[in-house]
DOVEXKE-295893 format. One record per residue (C-alpha): residue in three letters; z, x, y. Coordinates in pm, whole numbers, plus 32768, in hexadecimal, padded with zeros to 4 digits. Layout:
N
alaZXY;...
% end
This chain:
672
unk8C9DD3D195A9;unk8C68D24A95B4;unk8AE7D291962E;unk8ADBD390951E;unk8B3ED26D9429;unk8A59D16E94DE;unk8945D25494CE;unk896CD2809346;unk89A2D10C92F8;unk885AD0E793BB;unk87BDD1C4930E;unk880BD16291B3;unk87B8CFE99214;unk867ED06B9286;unk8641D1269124;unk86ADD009906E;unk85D6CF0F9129;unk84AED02C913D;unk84D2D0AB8FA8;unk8425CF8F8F01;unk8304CFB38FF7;unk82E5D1358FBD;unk830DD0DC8E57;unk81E6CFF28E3C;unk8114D0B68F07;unk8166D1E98E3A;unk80F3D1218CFB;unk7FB2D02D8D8E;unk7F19D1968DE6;unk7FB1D2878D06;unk7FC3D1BA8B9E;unk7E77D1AA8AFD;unk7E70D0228A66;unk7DA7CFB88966;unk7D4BCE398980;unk7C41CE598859;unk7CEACD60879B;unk7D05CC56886D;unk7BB1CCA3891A;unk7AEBCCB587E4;unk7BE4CBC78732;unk7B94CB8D85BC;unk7CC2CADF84FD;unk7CFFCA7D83BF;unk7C8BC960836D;unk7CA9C85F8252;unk7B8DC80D8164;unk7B97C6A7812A;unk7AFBC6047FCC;unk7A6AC4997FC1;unk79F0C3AE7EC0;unk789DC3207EDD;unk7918C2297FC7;unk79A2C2F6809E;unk7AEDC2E6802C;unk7BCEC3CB8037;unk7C34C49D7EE2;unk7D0FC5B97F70;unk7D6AC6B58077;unk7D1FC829801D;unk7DD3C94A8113;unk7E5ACAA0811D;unk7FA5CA9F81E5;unk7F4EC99A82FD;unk7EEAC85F82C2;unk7E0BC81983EC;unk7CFEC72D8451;unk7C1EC7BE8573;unk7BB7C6B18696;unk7AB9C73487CC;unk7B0CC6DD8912;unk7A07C5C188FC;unk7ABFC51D87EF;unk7C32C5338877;unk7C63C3B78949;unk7C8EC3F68ACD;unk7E05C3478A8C;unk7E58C4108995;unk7E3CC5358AA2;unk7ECAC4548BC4;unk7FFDC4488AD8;unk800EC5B78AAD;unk8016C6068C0A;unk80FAC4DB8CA0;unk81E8C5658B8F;unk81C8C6EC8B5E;unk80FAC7768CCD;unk80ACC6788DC8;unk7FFFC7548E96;unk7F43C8128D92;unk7DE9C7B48E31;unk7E77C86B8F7A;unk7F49C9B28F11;unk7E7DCAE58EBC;unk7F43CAFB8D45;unk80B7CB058DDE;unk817DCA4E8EAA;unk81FBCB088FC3;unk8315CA199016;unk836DCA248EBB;unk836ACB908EDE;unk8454CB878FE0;unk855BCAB98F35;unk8537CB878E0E;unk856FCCB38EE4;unk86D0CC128FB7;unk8714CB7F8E1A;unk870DCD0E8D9A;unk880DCD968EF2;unk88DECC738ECD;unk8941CC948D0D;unk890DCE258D4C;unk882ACE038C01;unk86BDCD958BB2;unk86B9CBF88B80;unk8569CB688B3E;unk84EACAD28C84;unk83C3C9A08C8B;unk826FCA0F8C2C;unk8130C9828C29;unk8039C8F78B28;unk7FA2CA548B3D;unk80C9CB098B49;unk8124CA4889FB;unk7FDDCA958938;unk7FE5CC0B89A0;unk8159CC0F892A;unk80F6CB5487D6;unk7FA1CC428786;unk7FE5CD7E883F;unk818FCDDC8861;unk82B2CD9587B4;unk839FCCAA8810;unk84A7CD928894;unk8567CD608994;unk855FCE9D8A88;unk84EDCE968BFC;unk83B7CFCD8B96;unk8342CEC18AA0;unk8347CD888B98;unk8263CE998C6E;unk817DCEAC8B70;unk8166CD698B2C;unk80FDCD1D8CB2;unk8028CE318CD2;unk7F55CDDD8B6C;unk7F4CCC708BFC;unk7EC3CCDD8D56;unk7DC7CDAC8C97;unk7D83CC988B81;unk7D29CBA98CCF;unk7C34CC998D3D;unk7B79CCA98BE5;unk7B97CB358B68;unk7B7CCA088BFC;unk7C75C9088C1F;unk7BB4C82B8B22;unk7B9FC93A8A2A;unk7D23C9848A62;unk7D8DC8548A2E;unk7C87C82F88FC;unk7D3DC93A8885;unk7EADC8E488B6;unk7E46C7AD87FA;unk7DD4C84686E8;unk7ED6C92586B2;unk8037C8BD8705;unk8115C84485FF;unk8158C6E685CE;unk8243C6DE84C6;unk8241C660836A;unk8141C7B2830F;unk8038C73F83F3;unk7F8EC80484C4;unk7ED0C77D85E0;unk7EBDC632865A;unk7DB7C5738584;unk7E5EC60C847E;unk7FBEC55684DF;unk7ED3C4188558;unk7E2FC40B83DF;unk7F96C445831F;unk808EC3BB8428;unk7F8EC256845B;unk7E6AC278834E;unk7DB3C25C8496;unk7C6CC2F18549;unk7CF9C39086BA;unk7C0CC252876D;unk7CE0C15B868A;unk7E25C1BA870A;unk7F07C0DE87FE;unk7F9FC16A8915;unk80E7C1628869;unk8055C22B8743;unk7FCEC349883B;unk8126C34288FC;unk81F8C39B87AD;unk80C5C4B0874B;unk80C7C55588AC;unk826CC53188B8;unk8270C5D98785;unk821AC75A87BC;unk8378C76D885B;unk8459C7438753;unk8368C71F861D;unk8488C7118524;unk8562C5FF8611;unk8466C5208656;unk83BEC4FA8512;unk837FC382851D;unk8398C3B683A0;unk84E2C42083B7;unk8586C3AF84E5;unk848BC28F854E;unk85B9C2068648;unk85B0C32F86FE;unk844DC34F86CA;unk8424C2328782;unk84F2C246888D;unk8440C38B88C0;unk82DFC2CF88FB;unk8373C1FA89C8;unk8400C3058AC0;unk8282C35E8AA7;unk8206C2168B06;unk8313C1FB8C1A;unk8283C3448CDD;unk8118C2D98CCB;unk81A3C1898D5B;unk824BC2328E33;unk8123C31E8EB1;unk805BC1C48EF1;unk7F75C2158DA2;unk7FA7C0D28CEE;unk7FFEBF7B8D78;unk811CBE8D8D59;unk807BBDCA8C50;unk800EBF118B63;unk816EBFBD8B9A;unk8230BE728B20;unk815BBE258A02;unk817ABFC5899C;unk82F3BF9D898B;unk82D8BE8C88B0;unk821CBF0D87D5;unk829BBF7B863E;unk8190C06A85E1;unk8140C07D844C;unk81C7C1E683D8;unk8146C284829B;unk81E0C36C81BC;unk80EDC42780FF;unk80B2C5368022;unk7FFAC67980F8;unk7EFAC68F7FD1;unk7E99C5177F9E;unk7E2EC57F7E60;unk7DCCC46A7D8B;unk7CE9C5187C9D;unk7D92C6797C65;unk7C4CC6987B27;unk7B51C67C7C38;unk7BFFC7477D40;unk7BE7C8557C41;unk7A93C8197BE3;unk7A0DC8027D4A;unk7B0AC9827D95;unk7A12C9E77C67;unk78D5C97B7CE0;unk7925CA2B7E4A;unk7985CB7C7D8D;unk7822CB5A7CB1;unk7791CB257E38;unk7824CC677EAD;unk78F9CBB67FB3;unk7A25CC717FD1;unk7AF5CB9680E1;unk7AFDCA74803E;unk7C6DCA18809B;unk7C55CA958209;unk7AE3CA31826B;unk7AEEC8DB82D7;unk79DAC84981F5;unk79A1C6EB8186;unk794DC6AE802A;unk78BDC5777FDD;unk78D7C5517E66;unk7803C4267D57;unk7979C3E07CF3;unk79C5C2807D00;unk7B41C27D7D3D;unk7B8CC1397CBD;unk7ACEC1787B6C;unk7B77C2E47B38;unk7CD0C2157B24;unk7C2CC13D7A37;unk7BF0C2847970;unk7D13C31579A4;unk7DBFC1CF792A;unk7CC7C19677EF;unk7CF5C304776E;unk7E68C2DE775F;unk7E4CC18276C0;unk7D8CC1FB759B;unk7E68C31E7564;unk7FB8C24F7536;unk7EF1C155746C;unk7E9AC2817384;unk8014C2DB7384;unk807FC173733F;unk7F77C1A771F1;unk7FF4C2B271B3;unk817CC238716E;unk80F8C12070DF;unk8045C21B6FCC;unk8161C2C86FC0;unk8228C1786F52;unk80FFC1236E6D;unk8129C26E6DAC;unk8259C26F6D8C;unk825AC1226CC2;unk8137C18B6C09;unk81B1C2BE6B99;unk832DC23D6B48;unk824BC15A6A45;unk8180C26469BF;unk81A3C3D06A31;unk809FC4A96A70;unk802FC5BF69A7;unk80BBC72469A3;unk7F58C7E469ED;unk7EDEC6816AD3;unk7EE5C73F6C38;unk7E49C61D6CF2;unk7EB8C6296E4F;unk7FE6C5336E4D;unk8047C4496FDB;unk817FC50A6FCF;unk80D9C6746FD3;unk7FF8C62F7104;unk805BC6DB7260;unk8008C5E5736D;unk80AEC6BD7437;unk7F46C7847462;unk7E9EC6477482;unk7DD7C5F975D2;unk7C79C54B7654;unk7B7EC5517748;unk7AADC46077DD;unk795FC46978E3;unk7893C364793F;unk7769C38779FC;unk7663C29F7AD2;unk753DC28179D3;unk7423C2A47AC9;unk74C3C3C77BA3;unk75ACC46E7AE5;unk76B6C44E7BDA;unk7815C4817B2E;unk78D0C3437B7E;unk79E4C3B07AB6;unk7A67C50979F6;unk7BDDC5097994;unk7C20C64E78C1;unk7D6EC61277ED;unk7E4AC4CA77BB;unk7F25C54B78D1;unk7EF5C63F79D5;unk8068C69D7A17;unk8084C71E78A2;unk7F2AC7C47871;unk7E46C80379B8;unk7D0FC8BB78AE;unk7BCFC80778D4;unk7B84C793778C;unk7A7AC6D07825;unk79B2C7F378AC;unk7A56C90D7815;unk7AA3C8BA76B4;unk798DC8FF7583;unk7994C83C7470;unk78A4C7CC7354;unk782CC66F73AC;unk77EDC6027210;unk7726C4E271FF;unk770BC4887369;unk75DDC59E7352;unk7529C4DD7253;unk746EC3E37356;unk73B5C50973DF;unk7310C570727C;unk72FAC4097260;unk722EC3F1739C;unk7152C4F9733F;unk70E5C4247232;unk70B2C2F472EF;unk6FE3C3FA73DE;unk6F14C46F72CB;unk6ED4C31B723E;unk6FD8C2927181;unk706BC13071D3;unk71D0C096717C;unk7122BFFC705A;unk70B2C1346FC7;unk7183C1656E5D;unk71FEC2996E3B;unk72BEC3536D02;unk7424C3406CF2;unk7489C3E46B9D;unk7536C51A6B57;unk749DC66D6B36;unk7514C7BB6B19;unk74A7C8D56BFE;unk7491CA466B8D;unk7480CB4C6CC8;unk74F6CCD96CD1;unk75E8CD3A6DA7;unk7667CEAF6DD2;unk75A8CEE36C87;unk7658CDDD6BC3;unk75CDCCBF6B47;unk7648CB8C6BB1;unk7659CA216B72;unk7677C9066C59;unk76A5C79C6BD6;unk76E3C6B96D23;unk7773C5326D07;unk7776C41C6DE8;unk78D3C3C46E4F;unk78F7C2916D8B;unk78B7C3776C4A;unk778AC2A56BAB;unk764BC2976BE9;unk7505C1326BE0;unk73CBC1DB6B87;unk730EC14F6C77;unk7376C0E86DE7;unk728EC0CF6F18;unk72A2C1A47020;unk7382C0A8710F;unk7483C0806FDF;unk7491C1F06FC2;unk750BC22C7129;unk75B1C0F2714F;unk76B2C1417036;unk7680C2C8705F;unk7607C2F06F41;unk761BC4A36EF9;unk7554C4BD6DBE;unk7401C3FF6E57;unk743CC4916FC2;unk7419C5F16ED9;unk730CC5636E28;unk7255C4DF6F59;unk7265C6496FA4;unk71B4C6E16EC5;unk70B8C5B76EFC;unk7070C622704A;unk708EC7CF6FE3;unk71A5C8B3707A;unk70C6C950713E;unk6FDCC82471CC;unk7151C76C721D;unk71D8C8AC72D5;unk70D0C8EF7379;unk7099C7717412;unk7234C76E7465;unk71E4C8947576;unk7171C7427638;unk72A2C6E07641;unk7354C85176EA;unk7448C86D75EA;unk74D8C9DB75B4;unk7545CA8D7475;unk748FC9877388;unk74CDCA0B7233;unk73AFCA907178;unk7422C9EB7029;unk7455C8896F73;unk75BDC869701B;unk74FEC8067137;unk7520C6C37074;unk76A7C6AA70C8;unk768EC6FB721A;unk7723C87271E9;unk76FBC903732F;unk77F9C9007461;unk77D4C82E7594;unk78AEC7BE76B7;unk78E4C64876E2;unk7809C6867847;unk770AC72B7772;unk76FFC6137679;unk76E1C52C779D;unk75D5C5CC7829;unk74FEC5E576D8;unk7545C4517698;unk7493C409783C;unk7357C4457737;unk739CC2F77695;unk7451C25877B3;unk7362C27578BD;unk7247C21B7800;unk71ADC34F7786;unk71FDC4377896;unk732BC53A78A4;unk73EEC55F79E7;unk74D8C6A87A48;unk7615C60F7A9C;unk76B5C6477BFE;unk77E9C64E7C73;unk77D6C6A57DCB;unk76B7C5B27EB0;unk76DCC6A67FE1;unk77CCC78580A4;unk77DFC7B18239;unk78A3C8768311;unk787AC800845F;unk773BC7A184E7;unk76D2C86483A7;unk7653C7F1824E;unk7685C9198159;unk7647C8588023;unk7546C7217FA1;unk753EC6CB7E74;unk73D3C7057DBC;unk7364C60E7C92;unk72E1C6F67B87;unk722CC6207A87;unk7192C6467938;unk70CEC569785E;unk712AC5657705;unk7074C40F7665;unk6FA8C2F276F0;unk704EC1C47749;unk6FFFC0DF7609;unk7061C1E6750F;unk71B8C22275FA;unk71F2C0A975E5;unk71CDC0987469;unk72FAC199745C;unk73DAC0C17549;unk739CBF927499;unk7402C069731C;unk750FC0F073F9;unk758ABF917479;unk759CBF127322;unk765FC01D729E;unk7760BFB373AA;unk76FDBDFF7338;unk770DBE5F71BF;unk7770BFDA7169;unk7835C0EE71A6;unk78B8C0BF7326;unk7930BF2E7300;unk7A40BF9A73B5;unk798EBFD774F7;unk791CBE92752B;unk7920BE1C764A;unk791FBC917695;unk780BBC14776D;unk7745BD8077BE;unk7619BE1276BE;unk76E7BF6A7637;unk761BC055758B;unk76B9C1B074F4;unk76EEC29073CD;unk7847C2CF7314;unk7885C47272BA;unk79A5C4D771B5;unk798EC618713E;unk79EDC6B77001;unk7B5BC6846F9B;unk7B84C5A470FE;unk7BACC68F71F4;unk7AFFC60B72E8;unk7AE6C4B37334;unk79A1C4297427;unk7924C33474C1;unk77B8C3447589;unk773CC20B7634;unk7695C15F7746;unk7653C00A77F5;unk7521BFBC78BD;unk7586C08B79C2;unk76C4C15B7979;unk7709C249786A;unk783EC2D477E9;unk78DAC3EC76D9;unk7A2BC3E1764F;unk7AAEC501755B;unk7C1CC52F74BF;unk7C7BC64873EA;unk7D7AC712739B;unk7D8BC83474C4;unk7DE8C95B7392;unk7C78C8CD72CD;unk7D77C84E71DA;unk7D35C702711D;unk7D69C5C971A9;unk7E1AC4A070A1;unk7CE7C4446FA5;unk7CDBC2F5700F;unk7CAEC349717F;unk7B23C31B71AF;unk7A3AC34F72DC;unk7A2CC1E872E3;unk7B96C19B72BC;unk7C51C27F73AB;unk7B1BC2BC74AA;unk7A87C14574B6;unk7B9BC091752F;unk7BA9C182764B;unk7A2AC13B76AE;unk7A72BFBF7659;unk7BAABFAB7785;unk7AEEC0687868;unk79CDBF96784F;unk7A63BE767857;unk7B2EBEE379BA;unk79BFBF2F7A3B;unk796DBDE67A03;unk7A8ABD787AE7;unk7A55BE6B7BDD;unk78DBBE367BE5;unk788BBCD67B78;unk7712BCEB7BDD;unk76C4BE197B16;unk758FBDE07A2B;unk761CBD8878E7;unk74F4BD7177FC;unk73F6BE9277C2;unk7263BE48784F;unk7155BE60773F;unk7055BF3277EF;unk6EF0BED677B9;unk6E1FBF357666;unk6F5ABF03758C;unk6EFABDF77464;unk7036BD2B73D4;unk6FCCBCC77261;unk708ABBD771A6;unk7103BCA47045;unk71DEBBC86F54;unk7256BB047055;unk72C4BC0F7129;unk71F9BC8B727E;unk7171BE0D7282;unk70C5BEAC7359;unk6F88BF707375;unk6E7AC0347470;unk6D28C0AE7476;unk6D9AC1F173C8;unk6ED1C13D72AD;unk6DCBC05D7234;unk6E3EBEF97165;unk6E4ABF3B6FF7;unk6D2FBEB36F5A;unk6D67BD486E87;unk6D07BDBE6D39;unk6E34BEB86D60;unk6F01BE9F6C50;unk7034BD9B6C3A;unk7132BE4A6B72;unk712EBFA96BAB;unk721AC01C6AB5;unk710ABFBC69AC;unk7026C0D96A7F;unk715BC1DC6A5A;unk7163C17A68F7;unk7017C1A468A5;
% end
């Protein structure tokens, strides 16, 4: 009986010792095991934006926020660290340990229940990619039978090229440039040995040693990292004291980075118009025009123009209110009273571009992201009034016509048929009067409506629409409201239009986007389309009309002190929309504010008066940022400056001088 009993104890030892060997062989030969993922590994990766210098705007990903380093990039003590701490002899073992199998075997006997046993670096990548986490003996099979057959497909620099790439490091990174960039705001070659030892100690308790939550323990963990590659004979006396010392600089960062949510958006567009679908997950590197420090500047002069409009506002409000407790208004006056507007619906938009390029250097889209994310910059249509008028205006000057040239400014009324009726149209200039006779600079300088429709009709409807195709502007209306500026444009639109006067007579497409790579890959470059709209003298004579109407007319509120500012004011009917279009030798720039329902704005509130002061403050933060910018505009050759009454104007080959027996008072001419 006690043989019997001997024999069956035996036996069942035998079974016990033999079962996890029958097991394995059952599955290494019987399992079919797909290591496609990890053999022809593609993982999400993060698209990263930049400003033009490289800087970095935001971080753009899926789920994962990952970084992806090759082997080549990863620092040979970065992987000495990894080993000494997670699989000393990875570079020996075939993708287990069989020692380590063995204890995991006597571990699983001795609790009578699966316990997770050591594994190696391979072991831990197939368990993170290719199995669950589970903790059953067929699973911990598995996992050394895909790691045997992962060793026999990749080698040990792609495994651990992988491993590093795709273990989790805490904090929602992914990968260990990915934890080296958020953990350090560091490059993997700039990192100190301490700063690899708390990356590679991570993976094995991502959550507990966080250095940005538990940096103590953090620490402590690095150092036990440190210790073991001291102890292995991998860094000397010197090195492992000076490690231990060490108090790395943590960072606690957003995932996203994002520092210019309008041009995140913008660039997400521009990828979707490209028919690239994995934007978030692809890995590429966009390098935008954006310069990061002068989109804050934006961002900042937008909002400070919109509370000085609601400080004006309350202070109307106070004004009318003592005005009308004198004398009250009216039964049937139904003038839009301070009290009755709804700034709740009013917003902005700025751009400002690189004159010679038309590289966007700036775009915000609203006064404040977090309450409005639409575009009003790109997206939004809206009549630009009398910030259209230099382009008739240059058409003149193209065709002839100088800044000394009088033109009409008297009232008139215009009969036209529409839907059969007759109709009557009797336009006024804003300040409700009108001189008679004003010269063409005047006219523009003070936006004058009554001679800008008169200089119309001067030039013919037809002759003037025909020579603003020059200029690629769509839906020009085929009637005198073309006068007023009538048609719909977005503030990037505008800006583009206005590189006709700021680059000297040539348009430029503006760009957003200089080029795009994805690896070793450039998917994007940015192409300069160009288009020649005026010679360079007749380009100049508008900027120097356009600078004075910034010296001595409409836009004295975009002045800028010690910089040459050139630009057009736009209020359209009933103040709706409020503009500002300008440029300095080398940077243009477009504010708008309106009301977001096309609802009017207070009647006091101008182009010039809520836009300028936007234009003015970021301007005058350029000027800080970029002392050496050219600050006063070149007179190309052929122009002729002429002395008139004491003040200078300017004239070409093609807007000839006036001739010296020209009349001196030309109100007598009108008269007559």
């Amino acid at each position: 009986m006690k043989q019997v009993v001997k024999k069956t104890l035996l036996i069942v030892l035998l079974l016990g010792f033999l079962s996890p060997f029958v097991l394995f062989t059952y599955y290494y030969f019987k399992v079919d095991y797909d290591l496609s993922e990890l053999v022809d590994y593609k993982p999400s990766v993060t698209t990263r934006i930049y400003d033009k210098d490289g800087k970095k705007i935001a971080n753009i990903f899926d789920k994962k926020h990952r970084y992806y380093a090759p082997f080549e990039e990863i620092p040979p003590r970065v992987i000495e660290a990894l080993v000494a701490i997670e699989d000393t002899t990875f570079f020996e073992h075939p993708g287990i340990n069989v020692d380590a199998i063995f204890r995991a075997a006597i571990k699983v006997l001795r609790a009578g229940k699966a316990v997770e046993g050591a594994s190696t670096i391979t072991q831990q990548l197939v368990k993170n990619v290719l199995l669950t986490r589970e903790k059953k003996i067929s699973r911990k099979i598995k996992e050394a039978i895909y790691a045997l057959k992962l060793e026999q497909e990749l080698t040990k620099e792609q495994i651990l090229e992988r491993y590093l790439n795709e273990i989790y490091y805490g904090h929602g990174y992914y990968g260990i440039k990915t934890a080296a960039d958020g953990y350090f705001h560091k490059k993997l070659a700039d990192l100190t040995l301490k700063e690899m030892a708390v990356l590679v100690g991570l993976p094995k308790a991502p959550s507990t040693y966080a250095p940005t939550k538990n940096y103590e323990i953090s620490m402590g963990r690095a150092n036990r990292v440190i210790k073991r590659m001291y102890v292995l004979g991998w860094i000397d006396n010197a090195t492992y004291e000076a490690a231990l010392k060490e108090t790395p600089k943590v960072y606690d960062d957003t995932l996203t980075q994002n520092q210019a949510p309008f041009i995140v958006d913008e660039v997400m567009r521009e990828f979707s118009n490209m028919g690239i679908d994995d934007f978030k997950t692809g890995g590429y590197e966009v390098y935008t025009t954006i310069d990061i420090r002068l989109q804050n500047v934006a961002r900042e002069s937008l909002k400070y123009a919109y509370n000085l409009s609601l400080e004006r506002l309350e202070q109307y409000k106070k004004d009318e209110e003592e005005k009308f407790a004198k004398n009250p208004p009216a039964e049937d006056d139904d003038t839009l009273r301070a009290v009755d507007v709804n700034t709740s619906k009013l917003n902005g938009a700025l751009v400002s571009l690189e004159s010679s390029t038309g590289n966007i250097l700036a775009l915000v889209g609203s006064v404040d992201y977090s309450v409005s994310s639409y575009n009003r910059a790109t997206q939004g249509k809206r009549q630009p009034g009398s910030a259209f008028k230099p382009f008739i205006y240059q058409v003149a000057i193209d065709l002839g016509f100088s800044g000394a040239t009088p033109l009409v400014d008297i009232a008139k009324t215009y009969e036209y048929e529409k839907d059969g009726e007759e109709m009557k149209w009797r336009p006024k200039n804003y300040e409700k009067n009108y001189k008679g006779l004003i010269t063409l600079r005047e006219s523009l300088v003070h936006s004058r409506n009554l001679a800008t429709i008169n200089l119309v009709n001067d030039i013919g409807l037809a002759q003037l629409i025909n020579e603003l195709k020059k200029f690629t502007i769509q839906n020009i209306p085929n009637d005198l409201s073309i006068s007023l500026g009538t048609m719909s444009l977005s503030p990037l639109e505008l800006a583009k239009y206005y590189t006709s006067f700021a680059n000297g007579g040539v348009q430029v497409e503006p760009h957003l986007i200089l080029s795009i790579e994805q690896g070793s890959k450039t998917v994007y470059e940015k192409e300069d389309h160009r288009v020649e709209t005026s010679l360079p003298t007749q380009a100049f004579i508008m900027t120097s009309i356009l600078k004075d109407v910034v010296e001595n007319g409409t836009g004295r509120r975009a002045r800028v002190r010690g910089i040459d500012i050139a630009g057009k004011t736009g209020t359209t009917n009933k103040n709706i929309d409020g503009w500002f279009a300008g440029y300095s030798p080398t940077v243009e720039t477009v504010v708008w504010f309106g009301n977001d329902d096309n609802t009017p704005m207070y009647k006091k509130e101008t182009g010039g008066r809520i836009a300028g002061p936007a234009f003015s403050m970021y301007y005058a933060n350029l000027l800080k940022l970029y002392p050496q910018i050219q600050r006063e505009f070149s007179i190309p050759e052929g122009v002729i400056e002429v002395d008139i009454g004491g003040k200078k104007e300017y004239f070409s080959d093609i807007s000839k001088p006036p001739r010296a027996e020209a009349i001196e008072d030309p109100q007598e001419e009108l008269l007559w």
